[in-house]
C-alpha positions in Angstrom: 126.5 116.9 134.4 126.3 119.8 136.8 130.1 121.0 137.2 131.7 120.6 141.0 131.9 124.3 141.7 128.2 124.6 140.2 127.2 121.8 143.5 129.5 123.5 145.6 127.0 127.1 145.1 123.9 124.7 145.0 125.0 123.8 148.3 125.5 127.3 149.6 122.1 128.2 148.6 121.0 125.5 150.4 122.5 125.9 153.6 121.6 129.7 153.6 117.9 128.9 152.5 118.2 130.6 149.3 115.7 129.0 147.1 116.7 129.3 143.6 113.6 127.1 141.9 111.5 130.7 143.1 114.1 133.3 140.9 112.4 134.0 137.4 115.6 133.0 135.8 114.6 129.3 136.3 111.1 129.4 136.7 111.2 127.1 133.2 114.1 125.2 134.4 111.8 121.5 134.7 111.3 121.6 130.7 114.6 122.9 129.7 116.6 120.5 131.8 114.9 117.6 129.6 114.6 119.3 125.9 117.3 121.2 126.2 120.4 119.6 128.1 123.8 120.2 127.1 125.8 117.8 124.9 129.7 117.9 125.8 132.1 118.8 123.4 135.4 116.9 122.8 137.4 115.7 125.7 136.7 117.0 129.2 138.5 116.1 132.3 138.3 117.5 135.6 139.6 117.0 138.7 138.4 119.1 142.6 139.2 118.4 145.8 137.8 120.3 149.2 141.3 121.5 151.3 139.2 122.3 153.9 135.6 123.4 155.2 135.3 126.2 153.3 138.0 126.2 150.6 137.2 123.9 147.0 139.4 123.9 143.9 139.2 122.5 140.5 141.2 121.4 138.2 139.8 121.1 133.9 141.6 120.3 131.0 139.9 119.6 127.7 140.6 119.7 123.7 137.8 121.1 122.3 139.5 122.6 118.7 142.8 123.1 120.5 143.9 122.2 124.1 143.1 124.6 127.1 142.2 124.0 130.5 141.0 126.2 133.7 141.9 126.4 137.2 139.3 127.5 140.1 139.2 128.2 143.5 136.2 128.8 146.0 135.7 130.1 149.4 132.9 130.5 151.3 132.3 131.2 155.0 129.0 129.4 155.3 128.7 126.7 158.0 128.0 123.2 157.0 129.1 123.8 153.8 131.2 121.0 153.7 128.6 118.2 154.9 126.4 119.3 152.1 129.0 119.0 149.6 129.5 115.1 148.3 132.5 113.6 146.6 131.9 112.1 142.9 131.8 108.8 144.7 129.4 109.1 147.2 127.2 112.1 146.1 123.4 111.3 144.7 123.6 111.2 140.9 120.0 112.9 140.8 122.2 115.7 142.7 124.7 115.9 140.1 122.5 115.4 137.3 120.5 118.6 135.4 117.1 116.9 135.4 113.4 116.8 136.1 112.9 119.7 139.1 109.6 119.2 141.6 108.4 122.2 142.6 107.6 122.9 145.8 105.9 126.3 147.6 108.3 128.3 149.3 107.7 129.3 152.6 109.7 131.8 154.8 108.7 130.9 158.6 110.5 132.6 162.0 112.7 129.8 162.8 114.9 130.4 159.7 115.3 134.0 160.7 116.0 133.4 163.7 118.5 130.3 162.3 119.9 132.6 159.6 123.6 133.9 159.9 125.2 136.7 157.1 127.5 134.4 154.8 129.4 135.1 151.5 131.0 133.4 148.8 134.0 134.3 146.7 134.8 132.2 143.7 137.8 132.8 140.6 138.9 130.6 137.9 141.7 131.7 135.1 141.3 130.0 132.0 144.2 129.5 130.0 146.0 130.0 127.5 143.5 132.9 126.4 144.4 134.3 130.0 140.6 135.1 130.4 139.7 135.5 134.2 135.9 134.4 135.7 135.1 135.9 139.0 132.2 135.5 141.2 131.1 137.3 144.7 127.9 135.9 146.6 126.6 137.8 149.7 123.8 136.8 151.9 123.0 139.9 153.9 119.5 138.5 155.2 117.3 135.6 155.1 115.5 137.7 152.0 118.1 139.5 150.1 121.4 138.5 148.4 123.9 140.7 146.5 125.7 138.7 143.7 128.8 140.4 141.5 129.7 138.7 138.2 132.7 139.6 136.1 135.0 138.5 133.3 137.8 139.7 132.1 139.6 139.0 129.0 142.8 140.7 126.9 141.0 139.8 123.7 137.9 140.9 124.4 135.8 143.3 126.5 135.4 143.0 130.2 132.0 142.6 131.7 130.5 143.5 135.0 126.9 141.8 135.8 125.3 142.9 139.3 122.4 141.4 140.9 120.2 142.5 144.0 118.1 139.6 144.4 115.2 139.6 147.2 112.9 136.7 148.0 110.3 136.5 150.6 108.5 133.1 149.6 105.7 134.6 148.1 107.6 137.4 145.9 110.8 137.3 144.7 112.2 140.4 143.0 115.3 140.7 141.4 117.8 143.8 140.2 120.4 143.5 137.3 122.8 145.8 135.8 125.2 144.4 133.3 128.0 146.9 131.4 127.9 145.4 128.5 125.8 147.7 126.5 124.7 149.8 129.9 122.0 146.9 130.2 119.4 147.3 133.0 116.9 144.4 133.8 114.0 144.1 136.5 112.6 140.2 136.9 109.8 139.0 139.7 108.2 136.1 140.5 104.8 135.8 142.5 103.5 133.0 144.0 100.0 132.7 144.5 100.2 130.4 147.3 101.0 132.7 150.7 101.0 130.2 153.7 100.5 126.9 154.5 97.1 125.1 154.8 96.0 124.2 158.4 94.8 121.0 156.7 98.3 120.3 155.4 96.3 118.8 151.8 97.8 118.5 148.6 95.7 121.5 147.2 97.8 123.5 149.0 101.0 122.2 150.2 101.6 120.4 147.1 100.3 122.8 144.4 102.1 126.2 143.5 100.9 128.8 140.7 103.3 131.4 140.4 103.3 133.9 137.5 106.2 136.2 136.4 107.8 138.7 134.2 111.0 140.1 133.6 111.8 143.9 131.4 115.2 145.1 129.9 116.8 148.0 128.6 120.2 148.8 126.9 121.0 152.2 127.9 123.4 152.7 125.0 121.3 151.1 122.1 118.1 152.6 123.6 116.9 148.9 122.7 113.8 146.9 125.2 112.9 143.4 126.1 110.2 142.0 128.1 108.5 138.2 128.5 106.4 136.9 131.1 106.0 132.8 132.1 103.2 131.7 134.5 104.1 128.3 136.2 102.1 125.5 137.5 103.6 122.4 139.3 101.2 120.1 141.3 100.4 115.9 142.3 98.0 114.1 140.4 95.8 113.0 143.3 95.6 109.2 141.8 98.9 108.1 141.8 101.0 111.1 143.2 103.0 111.7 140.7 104.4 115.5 140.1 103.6 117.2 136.9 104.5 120.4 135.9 103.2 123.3 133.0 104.3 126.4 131.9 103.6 129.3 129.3 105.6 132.0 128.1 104.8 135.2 125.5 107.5 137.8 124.6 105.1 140.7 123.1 107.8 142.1 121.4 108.7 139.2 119.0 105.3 137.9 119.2 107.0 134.5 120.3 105.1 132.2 122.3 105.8 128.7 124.2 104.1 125.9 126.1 105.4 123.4 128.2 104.3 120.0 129.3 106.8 117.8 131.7 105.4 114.6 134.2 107.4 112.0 136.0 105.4 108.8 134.6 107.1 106.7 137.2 110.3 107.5 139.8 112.5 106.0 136.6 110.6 108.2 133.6 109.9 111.6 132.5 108.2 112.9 129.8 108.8 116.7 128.6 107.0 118.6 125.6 107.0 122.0 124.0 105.1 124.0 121.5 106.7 127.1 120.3 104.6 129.5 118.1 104.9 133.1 116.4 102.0 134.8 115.9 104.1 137.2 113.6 106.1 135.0 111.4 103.1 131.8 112.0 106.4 129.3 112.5 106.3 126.8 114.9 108.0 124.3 116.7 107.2 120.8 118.8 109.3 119.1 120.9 109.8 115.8 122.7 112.2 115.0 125.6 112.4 111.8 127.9 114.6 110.7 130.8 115.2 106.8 131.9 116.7 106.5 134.7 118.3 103.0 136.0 118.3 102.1 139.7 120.8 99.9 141.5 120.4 97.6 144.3 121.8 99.3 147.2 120.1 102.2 148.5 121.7 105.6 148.3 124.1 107.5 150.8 122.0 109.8 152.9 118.8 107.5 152.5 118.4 107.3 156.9 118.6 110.9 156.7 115.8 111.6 154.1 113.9 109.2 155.2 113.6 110.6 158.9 113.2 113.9 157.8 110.5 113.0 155.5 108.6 110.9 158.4 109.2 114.0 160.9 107.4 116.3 157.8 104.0 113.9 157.5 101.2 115.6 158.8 99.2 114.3 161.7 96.0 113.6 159.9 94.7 111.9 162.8 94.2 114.6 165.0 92.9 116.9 162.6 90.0 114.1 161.9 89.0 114.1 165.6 89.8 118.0 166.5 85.8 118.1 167.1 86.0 116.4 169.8 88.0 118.6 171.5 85.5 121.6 171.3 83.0 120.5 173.5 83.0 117.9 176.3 80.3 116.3 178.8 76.8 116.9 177.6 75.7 113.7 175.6 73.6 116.8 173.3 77.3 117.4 172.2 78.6 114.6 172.1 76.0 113.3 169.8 76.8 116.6 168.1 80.7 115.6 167.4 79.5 113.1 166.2 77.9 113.9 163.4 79.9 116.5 162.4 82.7 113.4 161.9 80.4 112.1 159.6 80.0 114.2 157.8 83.5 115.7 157.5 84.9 111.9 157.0 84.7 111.6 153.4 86.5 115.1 152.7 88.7 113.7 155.2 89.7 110.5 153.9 90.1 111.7 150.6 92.5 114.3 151.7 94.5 111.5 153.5 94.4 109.1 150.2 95.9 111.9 148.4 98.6 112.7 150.5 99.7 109.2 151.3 100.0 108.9 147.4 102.1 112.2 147.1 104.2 110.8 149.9 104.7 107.4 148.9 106.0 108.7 145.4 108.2 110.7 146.9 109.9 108.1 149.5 110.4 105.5 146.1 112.3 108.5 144.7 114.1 109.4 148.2 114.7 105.4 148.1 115.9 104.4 144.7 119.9 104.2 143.9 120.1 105.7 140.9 123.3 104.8 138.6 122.8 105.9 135.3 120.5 108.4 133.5 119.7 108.2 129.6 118.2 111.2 127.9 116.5 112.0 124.4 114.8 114.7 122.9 114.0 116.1 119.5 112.7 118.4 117.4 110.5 118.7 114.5 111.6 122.1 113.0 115.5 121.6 113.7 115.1 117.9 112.3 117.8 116.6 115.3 118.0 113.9 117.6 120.2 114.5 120.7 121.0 111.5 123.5 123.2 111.8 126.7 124.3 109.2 128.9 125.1 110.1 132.2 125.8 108.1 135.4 129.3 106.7 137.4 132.0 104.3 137.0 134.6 103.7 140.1 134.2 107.1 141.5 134.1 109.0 138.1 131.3 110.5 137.3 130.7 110.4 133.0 128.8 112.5 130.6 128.4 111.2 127.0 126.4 112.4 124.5 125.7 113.0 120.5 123.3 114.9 118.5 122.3 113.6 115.0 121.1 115.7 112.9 119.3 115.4 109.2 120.3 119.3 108.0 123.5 120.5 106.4 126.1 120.9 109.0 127.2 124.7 107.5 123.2 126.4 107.6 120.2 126.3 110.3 117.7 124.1 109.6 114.8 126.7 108.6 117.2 128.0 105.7 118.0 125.0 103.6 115.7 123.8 101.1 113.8 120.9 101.5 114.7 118.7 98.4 118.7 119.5 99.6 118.4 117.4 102.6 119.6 114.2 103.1 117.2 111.1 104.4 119.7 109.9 107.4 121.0 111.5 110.0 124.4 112.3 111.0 126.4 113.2 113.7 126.9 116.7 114.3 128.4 117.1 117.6 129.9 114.3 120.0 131.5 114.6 123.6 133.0 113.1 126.8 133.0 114.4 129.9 134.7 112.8 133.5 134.7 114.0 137.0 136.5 113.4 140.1 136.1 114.7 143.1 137.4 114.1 146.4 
């Protein structure tokens, strides 16, 4: 479950029109989100509450090996920042939920320049009692860059400053970091290969995004590199207009190399899989991941909302399919011209329109459905584990629950311990509970 003050930044990004799905950091987010989700551990309880507009604050107490807890507090003077942000009772449980992402392309047009006013965001928390303090500084100085300021402070351990300069134009996104901790120095972009919109408005290109990145490190003080690069490709199946997503990754430097498969069979099913390969060491890894979602009756909070603004976004097809009779006009020669030229160009036409009503009518059964509860599983061969989480509400709290079973010795990874020592049943090796409330 994504934590409060993680929606309430979510939300800023949003009503800034910072696009996060287009930063490197997450450009494998759809796969990981299914294979990789996080099980709670122990106890977790937390309690937020918005003050006012711009002010949020969370309380979290939870017993995991001994008691301790964290307070938080959040400001940010970005308008509509408090319409955006839901209460646990009300707010869209795919919203709250770390799941399957669609992709979309990015596109920067002039009415969000115009639209866009300089905002910030300031966030602390103080953990305690390991007196540890979190902070967090977001700037939006234009509609393409953002400077963000990371730091954490602690008595019993070294403090650590992360900075970003992050800039995204749509197409590129390029992105700055310098961390203290070992002098650390990092470069990430991301290129889409999808510039502007199609006149046509078809899936091939409003609905299809290929974008390929890389990111390069450097410790300073170790004298120590890193590099990968992931290329990315989400699109529609034309057929039944359901969203599908691939990826591939390859760090040259540890010769480690990963492929991802994730589809939404249906708006209450997704699929995820992963190979991971080294072409030094020849191991490898597959991996399975599934979410089932369960929908209620009642149709979901801002459901009128969505639902206009999708009907405002369709695309008049119509129009474009008679456009060639706006060209010329009197002369029956042209006129018996247009004509043929709509025959011809019907098929191409139609087909175009099939597709999209497909891509749109999955889409509105996803914008439609309730939601209530979430149910996710994924394994892995090489690690021998099963992990499941349960996640949905109950009267206005929203609950994580989860386990992962596992068949290897609790006390060594599962690549070092012999095969004949294993046992032939799983076991539990890590169980949680988490709650939320938010008013």
């Amino acid at each position: 479950m994504i934590d409060y003050m993680q929606q309430v930044l979510r939300a800023f990004e949003s009503c800034t029109g910072w696009n996060r799905d287009n930063c490197y950091e997450n450009i494998t987010s759809t796969s990981e989100n299914v294979l990789n989700f996080k099980i709670p551990e122990g106890l977790k309880c937390q309690v937020s509450n918005s003050s006012t507009a711009h002010t949020f604050s969370t309380f979290e107490l939870s017993n995991h090996s001994v008691i301790n807890g964290s307070l938080a507090y959040l400001y940010s003077s970005g308008k509509g920042l408090d319409r955006s942000v839901s209460s646990s009772g009300n707010v869209l449980l795919q919203n709250a939920v770390e799941s399957y992402r669609q992709i979309q392309p990015s596109y920067l047009d002039e009415a969000s320049r115009k639209a866009f006013e300089p905002s910030s965001l300031w966030f602390g928390r103080m953990y305690y009692p390991s007196s540890t303090l979190e902070a967090m500084v977001v700037k939006r100085l234009n509609p393409e860059t953002q400077l963000v300021a990371k730091c954490l402070s602690s008595l019993a351990h070294t403090s650590v400053l992360t900075l970003y300069w992050q800039r995204d134009s749509g197409q590129n996104c390029q992105e700055w970091v310098f961390s203290s901790n070992e002098a650390l120095v990092g470069y990430r972009m991301l290129h889409n290969f999808v510039g502007s919109q199609s006149k046509l408005n078809t899936s091939l290109y409003n609905n299809s995004s290929l974008s390929l990145g890389a990111e390069f490190w450097f410790g300073l003080l170790n004298t120590s590199p890193a590099c990968s690069t992931t290329m990315r490709y989400s699109t529609h199946s034309a057929n039944t207009g359901r969203p599908l997503t691939l990826t591939f990754s390859w760090n040259p430097l540890f010769g480690h190399v990963s492929s991802t498969y994730s589809v939404k069979t249906s708006s209450n099913a997704t699929i995820s899989t992963k190979f991971d390969f080294n072409l030094y060491s020849i191991e490898s890894n597959l991996s399975f991941g599934c979410e089932l979602w369960r929908s209620g009756k009642e149709a979901g909070p801002n459901q009128g909302t969505t639902q206009t603004a999708s009907r405002r976004a369709q695309p008049q097809l119509a129009e474009t399919k008679d456009m060639f009779y706006h060209l010329m006009a009197g002369s029956s020669n042209s006129q018996k011209l247009m004509e043929d030229l709509n025959v011809t160009f019907a098929s191409p036409l139609n087909k175009i329109q099939k597709e999209r009503s497909n891509i749109q009518k999955f889409e509105k059964s996803l914008v439609d459905s309730n939601f209530t509860s979430v149910c996710k599983l994924s394994t892995s061969l090489r690690d021998q584990n099963l992990k499941v989480l349960w996640e949905g509400r109950y009267k206005g709290f929203l609950i994580s629950a989860g386990t992962e079973l596992t068949n290897a010795p609790l006390d060594l990874p599962s690549n070092m311990v012999d095969e004949s020592k294993k046992t032939s049943f799983f076991k539990p090796a890590k169980f949680g509970l988490q709650l939320q409330y938010s008013m």
